[in-house]
Wavefront OBJ file of the C-alpha trace (Angstrom):
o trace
v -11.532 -18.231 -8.496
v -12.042 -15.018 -6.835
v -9.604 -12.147 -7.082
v -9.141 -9.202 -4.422
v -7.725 -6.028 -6.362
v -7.653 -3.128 -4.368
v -6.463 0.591 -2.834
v -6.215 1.715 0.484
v -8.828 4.154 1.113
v -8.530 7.734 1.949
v -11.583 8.679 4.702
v -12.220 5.171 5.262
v -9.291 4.479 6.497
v -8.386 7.879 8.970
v -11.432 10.210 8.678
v -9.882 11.890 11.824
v -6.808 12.424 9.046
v -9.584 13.590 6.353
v -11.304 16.409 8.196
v -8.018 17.726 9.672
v -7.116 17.982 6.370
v -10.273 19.651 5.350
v -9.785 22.169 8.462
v -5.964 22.883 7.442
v -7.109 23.996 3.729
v -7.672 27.559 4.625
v -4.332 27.772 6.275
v -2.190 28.367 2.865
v -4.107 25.332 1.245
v -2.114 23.562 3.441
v -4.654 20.406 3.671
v -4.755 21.098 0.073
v -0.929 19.647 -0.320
v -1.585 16.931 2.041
v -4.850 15.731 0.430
v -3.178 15.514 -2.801
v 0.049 13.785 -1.759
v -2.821 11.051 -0.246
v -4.739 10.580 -2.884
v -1.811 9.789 -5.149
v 0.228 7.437 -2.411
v -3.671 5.779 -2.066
v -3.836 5.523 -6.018
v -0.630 4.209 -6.725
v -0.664 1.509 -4.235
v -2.705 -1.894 -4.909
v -2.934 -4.989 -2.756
v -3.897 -7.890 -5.644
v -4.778 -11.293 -4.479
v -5.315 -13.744 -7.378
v -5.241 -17.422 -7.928
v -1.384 -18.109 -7.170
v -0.157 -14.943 -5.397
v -0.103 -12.144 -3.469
v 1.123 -8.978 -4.779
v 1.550 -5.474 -3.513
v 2.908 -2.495 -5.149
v 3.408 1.070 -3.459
v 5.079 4.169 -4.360
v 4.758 7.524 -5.987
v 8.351 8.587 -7.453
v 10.274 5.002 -6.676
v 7.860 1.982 -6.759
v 8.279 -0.926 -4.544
v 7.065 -4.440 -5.356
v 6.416 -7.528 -3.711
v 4.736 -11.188 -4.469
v 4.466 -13.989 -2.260
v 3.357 -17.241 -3.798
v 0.255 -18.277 -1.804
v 1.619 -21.587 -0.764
v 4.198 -20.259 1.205
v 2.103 -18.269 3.618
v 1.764 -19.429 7.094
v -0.582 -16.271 8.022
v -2.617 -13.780 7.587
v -3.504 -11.538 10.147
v -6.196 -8.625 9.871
v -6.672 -5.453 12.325
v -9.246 -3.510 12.828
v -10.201 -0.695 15.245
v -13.632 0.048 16.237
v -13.409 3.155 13.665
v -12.471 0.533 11.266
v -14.526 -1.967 11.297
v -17.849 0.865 11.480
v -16.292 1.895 8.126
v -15.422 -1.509 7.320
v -11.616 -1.497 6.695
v -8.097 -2.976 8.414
v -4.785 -3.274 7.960
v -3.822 -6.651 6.408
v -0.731 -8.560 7.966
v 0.914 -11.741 5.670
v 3.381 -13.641 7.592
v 5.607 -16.703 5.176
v 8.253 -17.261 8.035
v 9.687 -15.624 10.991
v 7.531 -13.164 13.389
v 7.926 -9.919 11.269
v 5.158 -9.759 8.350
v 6.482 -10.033 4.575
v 3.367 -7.444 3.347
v 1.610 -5.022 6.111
v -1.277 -3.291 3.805
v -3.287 -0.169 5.436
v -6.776 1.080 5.125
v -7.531 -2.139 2.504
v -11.402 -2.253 2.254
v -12.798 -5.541 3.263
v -9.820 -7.185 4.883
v -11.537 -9.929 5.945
v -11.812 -11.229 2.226
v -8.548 -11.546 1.827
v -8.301 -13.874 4.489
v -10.821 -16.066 2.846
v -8.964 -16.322 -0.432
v -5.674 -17.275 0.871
v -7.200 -20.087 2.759
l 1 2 3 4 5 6 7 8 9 10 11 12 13 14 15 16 17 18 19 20 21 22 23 24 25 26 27 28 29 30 31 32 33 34 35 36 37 38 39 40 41 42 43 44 45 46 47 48 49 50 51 52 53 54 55 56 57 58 59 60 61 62 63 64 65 66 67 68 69 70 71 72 73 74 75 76 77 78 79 80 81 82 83 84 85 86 87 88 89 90 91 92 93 94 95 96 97 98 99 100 101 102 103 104 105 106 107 108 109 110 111 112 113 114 115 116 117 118 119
């Protein structure tokens, strides 16, 4: 069985985001700050999909953690922009019950896979 392990990504996922950065580092290494707080939100979050469940984990300072058992999910829904799928990442959506989404993951690369495995 295929597994799905992954972080958002940084450019990927907002290069508008990225080069405003880049353009606010001169301004009291501003973009610096922000570039840095990114990189370790994007490090320390992971979207796993494995043989049984789904898990996602985000946080820097307090952590939050969620699993859904893959038997209990009734969706999975995947968005893309046209900026996203050029660069070939989406937000992924997993619904178990009710109309608000249990997991919403941003900027996951290949989002389209994921739909594959939970089927």
């Amino acid at each position: 069985m295929d597994t799905y392990s992954k972080h958002p990504t940084m450019f990927k996922g907002n290069p508008l985001g990225f080069i405003g950065c880049i353009l606010l580092i001169p301004v009291l290494g501003l973009g610096l700050f922000i570039l840095l707080w990114w990189y370790l939100s994007a490090r320390n979050t992971v979207f796993t999909v494995d043989e049984n469940e789904i898990r996602y984990e985000t946080g820097i300072l307090s952590k939050e953690h969620s699993e859904i058992n893959k038997s209990s999910i009734r969706s999975v829904k995947v968005r893309q922009s046209l900026m996203n799928r050029i660069f070939g990442v989406g937000t992924i959506e997993i619904y178990t019950a009710g109309d608000t989404p249990e997991i919403v993951a941003q900027g996951m690369p290949d989002p389209h896979r994921v739909r594959e495995l939970t089927d």
